[in-house]
N, C-alpha and C positions, 0 to 999 in steps of 0.2 A: 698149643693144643693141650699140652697135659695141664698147663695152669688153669684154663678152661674146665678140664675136669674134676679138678681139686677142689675148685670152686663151685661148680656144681653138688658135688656129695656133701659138700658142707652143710648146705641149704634145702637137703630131701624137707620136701613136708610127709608126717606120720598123719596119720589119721588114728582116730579111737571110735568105735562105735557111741553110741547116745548109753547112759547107766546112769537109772536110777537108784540115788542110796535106799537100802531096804526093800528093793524091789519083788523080793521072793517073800513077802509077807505082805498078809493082807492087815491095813491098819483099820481098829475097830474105833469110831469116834463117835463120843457120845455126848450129846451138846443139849441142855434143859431148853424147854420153850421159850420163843423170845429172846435167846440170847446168842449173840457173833459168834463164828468161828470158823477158822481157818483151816485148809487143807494145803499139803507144801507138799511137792516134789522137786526138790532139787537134783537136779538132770548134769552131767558131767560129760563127757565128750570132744572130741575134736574133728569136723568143725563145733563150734557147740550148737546143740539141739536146740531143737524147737519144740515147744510145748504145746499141746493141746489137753483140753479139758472135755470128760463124757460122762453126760449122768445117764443110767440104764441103756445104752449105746445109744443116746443122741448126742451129737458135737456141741457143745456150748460155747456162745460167742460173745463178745462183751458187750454188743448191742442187743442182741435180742434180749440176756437177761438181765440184764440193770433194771427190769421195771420186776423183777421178781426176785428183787434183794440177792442177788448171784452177781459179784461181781467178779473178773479175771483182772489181779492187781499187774502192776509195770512191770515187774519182775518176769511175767506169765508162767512164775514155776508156784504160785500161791495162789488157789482161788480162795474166796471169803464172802463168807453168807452173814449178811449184816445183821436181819434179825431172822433167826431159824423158826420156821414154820413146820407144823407136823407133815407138809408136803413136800418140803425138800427132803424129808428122810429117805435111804435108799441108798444106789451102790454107783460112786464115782468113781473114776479113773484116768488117767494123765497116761498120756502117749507122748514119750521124745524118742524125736527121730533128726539123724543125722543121714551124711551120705556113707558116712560106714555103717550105720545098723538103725536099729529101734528097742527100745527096753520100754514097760508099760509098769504099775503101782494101782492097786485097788484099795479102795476105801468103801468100807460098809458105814454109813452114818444114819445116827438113832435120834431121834428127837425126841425127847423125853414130855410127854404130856404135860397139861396143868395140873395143879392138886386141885383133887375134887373131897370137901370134906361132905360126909355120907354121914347124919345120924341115924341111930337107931328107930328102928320105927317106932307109931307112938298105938295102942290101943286103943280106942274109945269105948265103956260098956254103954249100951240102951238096953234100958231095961226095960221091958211092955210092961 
């Protein structure tokens, strides 16, 4: 019996709640129009976490957005906007949660317009 319990305490499983690196800041990302780019939360935990992705609190899922250039890569600690549109601008966030906790990461993302070149206006006189 006592080898039994030697054995036992050997082999405790710990648990760690879900932590995201950076989680107590909000990341500001600013991405010109038309061009990719990636948001990462790398989520750390024991068991390890599950990630989930939200933009303006609705859940994003791999299928519904892949026809709106939002994709949730393999990892699912990366999502990645292929080409950025001034519609996806706005404020994501990644939730990982384990069975010891939950830690959450916000992202304000800016899409930066097209250049619009604006001349000077031009006069015309008429003269009666």
């Amino acid at each position: 019996m006592l080898a039994a319990l030697r054995f036992s305490s050997m082999y405790t499983m710990s648990s760690a709640p879900a932590e995201i690196a950076d989680s107590d800041y909000i990341s500001v990302v600013k991405v010109p129009f038309n061009n990719s780019v990636k948001l990462h939360c790398p989520a750390g935990g024991l068991p390890r976490p599950r990630v989930s992705w939200y933009f303006d609190d609705t859940l994003l899922s791999a299928v519904d957005n892949a026809t709106d250039g939002i994709y949730l890569l393999e990892d699912g600690w990366t999502l990645y906007i292929e080409v950025a549109q001034l519609s996806h601008a706005g404020r994501y966030w990644c939730r990982a949660v384990n069975d010891a906790g939950h830690d959450e990461k916000l992202f304000n993302l800016t899409v930066l317009g097209q250049s619009v070149v604006c001349w000077p206006p031009t006069f015309i006189r008429h003269y009666i």
